[in-house]
Structures are given as structure tokens and as C-alpha cells.
C-alpha positions as CSV (number, residue, x, y, z in Angstrom):
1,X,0.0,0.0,0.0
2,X,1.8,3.2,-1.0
3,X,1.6,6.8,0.8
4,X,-1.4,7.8,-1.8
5,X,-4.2,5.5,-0.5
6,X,-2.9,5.0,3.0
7,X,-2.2,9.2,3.7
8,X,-2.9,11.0,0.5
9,X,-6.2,10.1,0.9
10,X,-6.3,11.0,4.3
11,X,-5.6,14.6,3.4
12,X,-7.6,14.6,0.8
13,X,-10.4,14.2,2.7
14,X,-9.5,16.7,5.5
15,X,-9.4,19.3,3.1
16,X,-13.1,18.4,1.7
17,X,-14.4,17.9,5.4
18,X,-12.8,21.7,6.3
19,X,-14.5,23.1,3.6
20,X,-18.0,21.6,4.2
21,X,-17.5,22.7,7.9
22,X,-16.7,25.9,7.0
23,X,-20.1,25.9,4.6
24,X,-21.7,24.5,8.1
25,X,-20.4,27.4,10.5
26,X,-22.1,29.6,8.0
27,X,-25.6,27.5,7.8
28,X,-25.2,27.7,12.0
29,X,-24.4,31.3,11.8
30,X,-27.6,32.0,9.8
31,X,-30.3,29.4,12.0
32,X,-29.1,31.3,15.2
33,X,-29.7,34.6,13.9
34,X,-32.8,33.9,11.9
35,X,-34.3,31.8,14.2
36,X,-34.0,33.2,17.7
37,X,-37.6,31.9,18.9
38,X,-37.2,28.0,18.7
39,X,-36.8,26.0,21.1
40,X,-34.0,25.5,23.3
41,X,-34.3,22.2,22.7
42,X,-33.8,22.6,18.8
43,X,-31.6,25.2,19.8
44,X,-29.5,22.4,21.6
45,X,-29.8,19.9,19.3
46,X,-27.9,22.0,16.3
47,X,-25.0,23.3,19.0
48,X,-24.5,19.7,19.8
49,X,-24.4,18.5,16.3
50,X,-22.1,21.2,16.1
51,X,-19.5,20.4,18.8
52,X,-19.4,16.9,17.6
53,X,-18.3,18.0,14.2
54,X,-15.6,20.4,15.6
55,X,-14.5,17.6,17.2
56,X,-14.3,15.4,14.5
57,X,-12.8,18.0,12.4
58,X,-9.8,18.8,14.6
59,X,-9.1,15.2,15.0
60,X,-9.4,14.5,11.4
61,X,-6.7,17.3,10.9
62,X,-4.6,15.8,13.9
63,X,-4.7,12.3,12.4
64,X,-2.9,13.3,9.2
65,X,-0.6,16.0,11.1
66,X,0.6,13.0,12.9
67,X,1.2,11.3,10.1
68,X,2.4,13.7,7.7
69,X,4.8,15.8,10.7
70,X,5.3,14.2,13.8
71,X,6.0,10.4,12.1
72,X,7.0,11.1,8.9
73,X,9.6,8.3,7.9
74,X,8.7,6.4,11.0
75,X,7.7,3.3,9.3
76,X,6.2,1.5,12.3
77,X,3.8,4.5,12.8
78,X,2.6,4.8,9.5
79,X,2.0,1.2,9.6
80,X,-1.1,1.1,11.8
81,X,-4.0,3.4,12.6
82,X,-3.5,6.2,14.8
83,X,-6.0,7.3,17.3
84,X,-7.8,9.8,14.8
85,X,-9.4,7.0,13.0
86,X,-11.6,5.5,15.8
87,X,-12.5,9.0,17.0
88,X,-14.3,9.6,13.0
89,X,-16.3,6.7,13.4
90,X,-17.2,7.6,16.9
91,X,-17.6,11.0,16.3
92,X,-19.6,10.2,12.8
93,X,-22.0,8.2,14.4
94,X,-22.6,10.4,17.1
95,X,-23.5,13.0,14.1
96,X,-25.7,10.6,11.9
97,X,-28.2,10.1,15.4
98,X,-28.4,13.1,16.0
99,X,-29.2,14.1,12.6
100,X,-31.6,10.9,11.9
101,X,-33.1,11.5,15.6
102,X,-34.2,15.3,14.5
103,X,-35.5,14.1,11.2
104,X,-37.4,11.6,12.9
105,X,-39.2,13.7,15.3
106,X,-39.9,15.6,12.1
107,X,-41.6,12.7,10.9
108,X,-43.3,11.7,13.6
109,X,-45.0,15.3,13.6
110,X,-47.0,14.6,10.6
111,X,-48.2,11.4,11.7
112,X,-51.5,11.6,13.1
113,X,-52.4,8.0,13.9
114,X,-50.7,7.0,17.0
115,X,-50.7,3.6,16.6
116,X,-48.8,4.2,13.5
117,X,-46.5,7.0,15.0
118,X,-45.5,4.7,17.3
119,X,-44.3,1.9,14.6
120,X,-42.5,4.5,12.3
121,X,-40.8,6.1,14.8
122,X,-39.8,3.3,17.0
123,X,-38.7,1.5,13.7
124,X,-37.0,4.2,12.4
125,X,-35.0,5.1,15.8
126,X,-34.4,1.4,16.5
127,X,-32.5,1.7,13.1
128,X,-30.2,4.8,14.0
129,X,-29.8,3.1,17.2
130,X,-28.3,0.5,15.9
131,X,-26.4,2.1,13.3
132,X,-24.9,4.6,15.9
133,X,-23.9,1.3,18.4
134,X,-21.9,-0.6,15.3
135,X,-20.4,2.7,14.8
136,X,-19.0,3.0,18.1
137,X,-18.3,-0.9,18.0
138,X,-16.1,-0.1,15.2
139,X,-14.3,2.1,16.6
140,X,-13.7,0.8,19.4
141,X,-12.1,-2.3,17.2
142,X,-9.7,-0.3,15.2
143,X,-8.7,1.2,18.7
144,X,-8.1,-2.2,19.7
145,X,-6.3,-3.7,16.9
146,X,-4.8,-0.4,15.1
147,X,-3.1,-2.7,12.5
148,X,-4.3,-2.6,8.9
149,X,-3.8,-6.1,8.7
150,X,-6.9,-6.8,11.0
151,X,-8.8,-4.6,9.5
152,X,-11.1,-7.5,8.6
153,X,-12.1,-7.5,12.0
154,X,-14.5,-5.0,11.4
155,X,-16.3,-6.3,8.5
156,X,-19.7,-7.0,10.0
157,X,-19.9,-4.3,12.4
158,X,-19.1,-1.5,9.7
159,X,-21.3,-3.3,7.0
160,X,-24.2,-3.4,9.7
161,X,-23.0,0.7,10.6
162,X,-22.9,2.3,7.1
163,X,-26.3,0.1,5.8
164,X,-28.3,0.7,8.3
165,X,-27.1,4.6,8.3
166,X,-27.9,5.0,4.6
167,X,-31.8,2.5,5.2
168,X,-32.7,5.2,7.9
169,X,-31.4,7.8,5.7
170,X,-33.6,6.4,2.8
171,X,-36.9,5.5,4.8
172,X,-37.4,8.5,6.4
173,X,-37.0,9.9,3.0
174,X,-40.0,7.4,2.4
175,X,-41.8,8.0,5.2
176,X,-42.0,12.3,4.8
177,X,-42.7,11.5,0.7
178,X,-46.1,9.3,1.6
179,X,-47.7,11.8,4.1
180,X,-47.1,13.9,1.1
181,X,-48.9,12.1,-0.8
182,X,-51.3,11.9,1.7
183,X,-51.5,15.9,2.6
184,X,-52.2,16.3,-1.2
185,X,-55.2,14.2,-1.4
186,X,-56.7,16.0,1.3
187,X,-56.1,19.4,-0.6
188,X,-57.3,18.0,-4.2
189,X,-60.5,19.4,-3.1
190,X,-59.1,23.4,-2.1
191,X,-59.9,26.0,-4.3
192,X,-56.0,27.0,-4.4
193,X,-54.1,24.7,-4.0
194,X,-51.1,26.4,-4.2
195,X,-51.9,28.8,-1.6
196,X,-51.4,26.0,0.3
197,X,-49.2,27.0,2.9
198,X,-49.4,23.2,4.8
199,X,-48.4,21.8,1.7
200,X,-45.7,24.3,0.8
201,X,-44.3,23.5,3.6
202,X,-44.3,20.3,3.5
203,X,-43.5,19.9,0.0
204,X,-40.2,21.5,0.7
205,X,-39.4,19.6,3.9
206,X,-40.0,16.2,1.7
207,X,-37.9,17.6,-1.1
208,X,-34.9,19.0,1.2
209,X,-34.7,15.7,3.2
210,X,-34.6,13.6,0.1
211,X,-32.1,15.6,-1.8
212,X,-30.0,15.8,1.3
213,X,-30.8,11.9,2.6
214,X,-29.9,10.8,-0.7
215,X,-26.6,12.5,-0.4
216,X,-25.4,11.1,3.0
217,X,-27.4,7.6,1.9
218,X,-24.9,8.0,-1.2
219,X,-21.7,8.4,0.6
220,X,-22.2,5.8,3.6
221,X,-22.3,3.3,0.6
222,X,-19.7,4.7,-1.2
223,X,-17.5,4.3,2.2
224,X,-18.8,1.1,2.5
225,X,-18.1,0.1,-0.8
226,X,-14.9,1.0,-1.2
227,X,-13.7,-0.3,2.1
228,X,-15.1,-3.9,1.4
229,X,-13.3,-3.5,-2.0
230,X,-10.0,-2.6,-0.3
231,X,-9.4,-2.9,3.3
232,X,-6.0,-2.0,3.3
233,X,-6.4,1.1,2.1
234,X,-7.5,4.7,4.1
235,X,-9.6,5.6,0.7
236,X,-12.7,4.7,3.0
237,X,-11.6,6.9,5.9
238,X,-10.7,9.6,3.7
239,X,-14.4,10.1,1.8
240,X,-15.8,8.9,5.5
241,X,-13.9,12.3,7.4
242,X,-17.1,14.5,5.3
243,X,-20.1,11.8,6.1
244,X,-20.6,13.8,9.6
245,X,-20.4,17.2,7.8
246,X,-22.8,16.0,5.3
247,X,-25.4,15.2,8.3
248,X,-25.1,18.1,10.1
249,X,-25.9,20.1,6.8
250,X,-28.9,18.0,6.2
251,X,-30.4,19.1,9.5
252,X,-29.4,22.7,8.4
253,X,-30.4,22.8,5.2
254,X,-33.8,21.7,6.6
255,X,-34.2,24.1,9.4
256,X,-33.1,27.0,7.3
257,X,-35.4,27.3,4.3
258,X,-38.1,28.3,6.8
259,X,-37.3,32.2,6.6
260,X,-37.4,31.8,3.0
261,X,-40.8,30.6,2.9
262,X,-43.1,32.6,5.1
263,X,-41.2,35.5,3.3
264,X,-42.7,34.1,0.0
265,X,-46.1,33.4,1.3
266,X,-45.7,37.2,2.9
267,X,-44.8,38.6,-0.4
268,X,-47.8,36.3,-2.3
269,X,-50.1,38.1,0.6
270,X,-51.2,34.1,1.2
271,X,-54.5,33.7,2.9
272,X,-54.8,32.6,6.5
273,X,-55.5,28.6,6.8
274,X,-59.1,27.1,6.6
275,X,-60.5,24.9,8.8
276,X,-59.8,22.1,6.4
277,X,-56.4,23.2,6.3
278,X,-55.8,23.8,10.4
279,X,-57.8,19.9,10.1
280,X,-54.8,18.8,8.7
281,X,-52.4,20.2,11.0
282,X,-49.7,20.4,9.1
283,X,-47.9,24.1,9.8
284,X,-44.5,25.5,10.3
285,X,-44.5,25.3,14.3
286,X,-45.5,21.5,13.7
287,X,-43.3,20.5,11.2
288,X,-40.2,21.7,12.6
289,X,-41.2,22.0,16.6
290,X,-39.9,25.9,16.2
291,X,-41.9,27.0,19.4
């Protein structure tokens, strides 16, 4: 294995992670200012999000400074994993949950039934659970046997990991697209449909989280797949030092957009909601838990 897929890569990928946490301190810089009235627990769950991904990026940049600096030419060192590596698959899980839990709960808003709230979201969260436990169980197996060698020893627990990231990724994406689907069939009979501020905002919720779930879907595999293809290799751990960024943005990206609507409906001088419309209870404060 030469020094381009066991440190290039490496660096590679801290420079892509630095500038999508640069693009995130701006997305954070812009929900705290715009959005002074949400809750403190929303307000908590972002800063968190945040503080993990400092973390991770400072130890991502560590990782290849000791590599690159403090042991360059020491051939023993470069041969095994330093501690950087378990820290990104700690830390990255850590950022998926939150990220999935937050989308959930997003979810789980629109659901009226509670029967079937209850399924969805326990399914769903069972999911990130798990995928946030084999994250930390892999981890904690490269910390244990830092040795590229062994690195089969972490076949099942990152397989089980990165899937089951990028199926809650992918259901919940499922799950926001059918009460859609749903929220549209109630409206068929409106007179203006596109007044429709429920359905606006929903309609952008649904398309934000897929565009964004596909992406972090996208790369989990991608990591996955070109770690079981090559286990020798830090080509995986490179494209897997952005996966966290990527989550964190998808939250963003989601809470954001919200200025951006009511100052269209505003501007469109959009008509208060019907009782048809308040039936379906599908508003701002209820998708996104702002108050």
C-alpha cells in the first residue's frame, strides 16, 4: 500500500471535510440569527451537532498531522491506525443520530395516527440506534487492533454501521414523501391549491430531506463500498472524514429554508388557513417543533 491511499487520501479528505464545515459554520451562523424563537431544545440539538463536528474536524486534521509531521519516515507508525481514526467513526455516528433523531421527530409530527406513529418512529430510531452502536463498535475495534492487517475484523460491524445509516437515511425519506402524498389528497378538493401554505411547507421539507438523505445515503455506501473493495487502504476513511459534515448540513439545510418561505407566502399576501387546512395540521411550528 503506498503513501497515496494509506495518507494522501487522508488529506484529501480533511481538506473536503474543512470546507464543508466551513459551509456549516455559515448554515449555524444563519439558524441562530434567523431563528431566535425556537426552542432551546432545537436550539441544543444543532450546538450539539455542532460540537461533535468540531471535534471530528480537529481530529481528522490531527490524524494526518501525525502522520504527515510528527512520524513522517517512521515506518512503524505509518503502519497502523493512529487514534484519529476510531475518533471519525465515533464521532460520525454520534452525528448521523443526531441528525436521523431530528428528522425523525420531524416525521413523527406529521403522523396523526398514533398507533402508526409509534411503529414509524420506534422502527426508524431502532435503526439509528443501531447504526450509531456498530459505529462505536467499530471504533472501538480499530482502537483495539490499530493494525491494517486486521482490519477485517470490522467487516460486520461497519457493513451493519454504514447500511443501516444509509436505510434510515432512505426510509425517512419514504416515510415524509407518503404523508405527502397523503397531505395532497386532502387538498385536491381546495380551491388554491397552491396557496397552500401546509403543503408548501411540507412539499419543501419532503424535497430538502430527500435531496439531502440521498446524499449522505450516497456516501455511507460509497464508504462502505470501497472499504469492502480494499481494506488496506484509508480511501474509505478519507471520503468517510465528510459523512458527519454532510449530516449536520442535512439538519441545516432543513431548518433553514423556513425564513425563506413565510417570506414568499408574505410577499404572495397568502391567505390565512381554513378549517380544512388547520384539520390537517400540518404548519411551520408542527413540522419543525420551532416554538
Amino acid at each position: 500500500m503506498g503513501y497515496d491511499t494509506k495518507i494522501g487520501v487522508l488529506l484529501l479528505g480533511t481538506w473536503v471535510n474543512s470546507f464543508l464545515y466551513m459551509i456549516e459554520m455559515i448554515q449555524a451562523w444563519s439558524y441562530y440569527r434567523d431563528f431566535p424563537t425556537d426552542s432551546l431544545f432545537l436550539k441544543s440539538t444543532v450546538a450539539s451537532a455542532l460540537l461533535v463536528d468540531t471535534a471530528s474536524t480537529v481530529s481528522a486534521c490531527a490524524c494526518v498531522y501525525k502522520y504527515v509531521v510528527t512520524n513522517w519516515g517512521n515506518a512503524t507508525y505509518l503502519g497502523r491506525e493512529n487514534w484519529g481514526i476510531p475518533f471519525y467513526c465515533i464521532t460520525t455516528g454520534i452525528s448521523s443520530g443526531i441528525v436521523q433523531m431530528f428528522l425523525i421527530g420531524r416525521a413523527g409530527r406529521l403522523i396523526k395516527s398514533r398507533s402508526l406513529k409509534m411503529v414509524v418512529v420506534g422502527t426508524l430510531s431502532a435503526l439509528s440506534i443501531g447504526s450509531v452502536a456498530s459505529a462505536f463498535w467499530t471504533g472501538i475495534i480499530v482502537a483495539i487492533s490499530p493494525f491494517y492487517q486486521k482490519r477485517g475484523q470490522v467487516v460486520v460491524s461497519a457493513t451493519v454501521w454504514l447500511a443501516a445509516s444509509a436505510g434510515t437515511d432512505f426510509l425517512i425519506a419514504v416515510a415524509l414523501l407518503w404523508r405527502l402524498i397523503i397531505l395532497k389528497k386532502q387538498h385536491q378538493s381546495a380551491a388554491a391549491m397552491v396557496e397552500s401554505r401546509m403543503t408548501g411547507v411540507l412539499e419543501r421539507l419532503v424535497v430538502t430531506t430527500i435531496e439531502t438523505g440521498s446524499a449522505t445515503a450516497t456516501v455511507a455506501l460509497v464508504i462502505l463500498t470501497t472499504y469492502l473493495a480494499d481494506k488496506e487502504t484509508n480511501t474509505c476513511v478519507g471520503i468517510g472524514f465528510t459523512l458527519g459534515r454532510i449530516y449536520t448540513l442535512t439538519m441545516l439545510m432543513n431548518l433553514n429554508p423556513r425564513k425563506e418561505l413565510v417570506e414568499n407566502r408574505q410577499n404572495l399576501g397568502q391567505r390565512t388557513p381554513t378549517t380544512q387546512e388547520d384539520r390537517a395540521g400540518v404548519d411551520e411550528k408542527s413540522v419543525y417543533g420551532s416554538a
